[in-house]
C-alpha positions in Angstrom: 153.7 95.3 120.4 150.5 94.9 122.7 147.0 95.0 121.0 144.1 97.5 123.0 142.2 94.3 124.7 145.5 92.4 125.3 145.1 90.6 129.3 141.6 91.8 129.2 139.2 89.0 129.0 135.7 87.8 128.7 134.0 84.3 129.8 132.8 82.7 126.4 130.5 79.3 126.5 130.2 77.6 123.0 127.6 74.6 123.1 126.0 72.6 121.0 123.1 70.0 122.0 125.2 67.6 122.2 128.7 68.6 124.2 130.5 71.8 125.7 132.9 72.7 122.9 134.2 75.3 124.3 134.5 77.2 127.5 136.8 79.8 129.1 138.2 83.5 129.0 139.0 84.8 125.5 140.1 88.7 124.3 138.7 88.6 121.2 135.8 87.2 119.0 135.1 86.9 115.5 131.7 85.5 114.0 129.7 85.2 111.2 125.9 86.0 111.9 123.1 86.1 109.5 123.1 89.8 109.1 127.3 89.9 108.6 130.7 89.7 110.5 131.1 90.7 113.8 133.6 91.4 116.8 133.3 91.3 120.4 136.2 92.6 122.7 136.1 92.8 126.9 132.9 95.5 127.8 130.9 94.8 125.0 127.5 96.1 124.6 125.0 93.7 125.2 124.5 91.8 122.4 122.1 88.9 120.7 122.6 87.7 117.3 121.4 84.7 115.2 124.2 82.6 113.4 124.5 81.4 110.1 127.4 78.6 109.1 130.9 80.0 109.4 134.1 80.4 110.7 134.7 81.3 114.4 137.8 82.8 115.6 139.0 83.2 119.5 142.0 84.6 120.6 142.7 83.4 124.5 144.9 85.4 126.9 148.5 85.2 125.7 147.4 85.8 121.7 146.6 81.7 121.0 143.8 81.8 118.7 141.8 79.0 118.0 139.4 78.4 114.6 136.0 76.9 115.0 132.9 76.0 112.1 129.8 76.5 113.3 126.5 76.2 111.8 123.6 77.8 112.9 122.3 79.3 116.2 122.8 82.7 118.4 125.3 84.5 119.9 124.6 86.4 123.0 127.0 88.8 125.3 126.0 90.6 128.6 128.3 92.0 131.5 131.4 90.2 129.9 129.9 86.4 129.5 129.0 85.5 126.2 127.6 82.0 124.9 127.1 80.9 121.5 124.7 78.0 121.5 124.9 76.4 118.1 124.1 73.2 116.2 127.1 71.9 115.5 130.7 73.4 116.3 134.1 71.6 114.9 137.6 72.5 116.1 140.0 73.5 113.3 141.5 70.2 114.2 138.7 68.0 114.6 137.7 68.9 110.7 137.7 66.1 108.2 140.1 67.5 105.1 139.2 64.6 103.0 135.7 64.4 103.7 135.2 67.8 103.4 136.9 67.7 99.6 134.6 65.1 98.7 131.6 67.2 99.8 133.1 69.7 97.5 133.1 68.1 94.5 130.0 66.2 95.0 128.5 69.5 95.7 130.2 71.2 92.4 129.4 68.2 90.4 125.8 68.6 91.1 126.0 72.1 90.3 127.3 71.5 86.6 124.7 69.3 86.0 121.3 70.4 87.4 119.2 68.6 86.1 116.7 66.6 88.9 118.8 68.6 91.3 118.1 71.3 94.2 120.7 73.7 93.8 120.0 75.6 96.4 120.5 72.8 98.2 124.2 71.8 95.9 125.1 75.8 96.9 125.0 75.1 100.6 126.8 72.2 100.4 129.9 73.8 98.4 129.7 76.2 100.9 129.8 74.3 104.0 132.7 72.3 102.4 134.7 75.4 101.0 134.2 77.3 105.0 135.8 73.8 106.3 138.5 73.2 103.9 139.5 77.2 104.4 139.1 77.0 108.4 141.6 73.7 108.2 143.7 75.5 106.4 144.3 78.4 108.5 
């Protein structure tokens, strides 16, 4: 069964300051900005949105979706090109399982003993580590 944006595409530029992690044409987009979720499909209104960490989703011509984390930045679409420039962005495969459970329990550590301890700072770092360990595991 065909989806409504199937063969119709968008350019899509993901950067970061240090490489091009991504570019090329995708159908769909799915990303997490500061306000909430969002979806971009071919003809979307122009857009311009500020990112907060999350998950990224793409699905490329031919249904293939690929899984990104990214943290922090904006998102912006006009006439069909759209380019996220963000401050880091890690494939689904380039993302450090191991590592990324040791940040957990650091982080949750931390948490269960608060004492000398920012938790707001603790919090972020469970959450990065939990958005990883789910994104690898998709």
């Amino acid at each position: 069964m065909a989806t409504f944006s199937e063969g119709k595409t968008f350019e899509l530029d993901i950067m970061t300051p240090m490489k091009s992690a991504f570019t090329g044409q995708v159908e769909y987009l799915s990303a997490f900005g500061v306000d909430g979720s969002f979806g971009v499909l071919v003809n979307h209104a122009p857009m311009l949105s500020a990112l907060d960490f999350g998950p990224l989703f793409v699905r490329k011509p031919g249904g293939e979706g690929q899984w990104f984390v990214v943290c922090s930045g904006f998102f912006e679409i006009h006439e069909n090109k759209a380019a996220l420039l963000v401050e880091t962005c890690e494939s689904k495969q380039d993302i450090d399982v191991n590592r990324a459970l040791a940040a957990k329990e650091r982080a949750e550590k931390r948490l269960t003993n608060p004492e000398n301890v920012d938790i707001d700072r603790a919090r972020a770092a469970l959450q990065r580590a939990l958005v990883r360990i789910q994104t690898a595991a998709k």
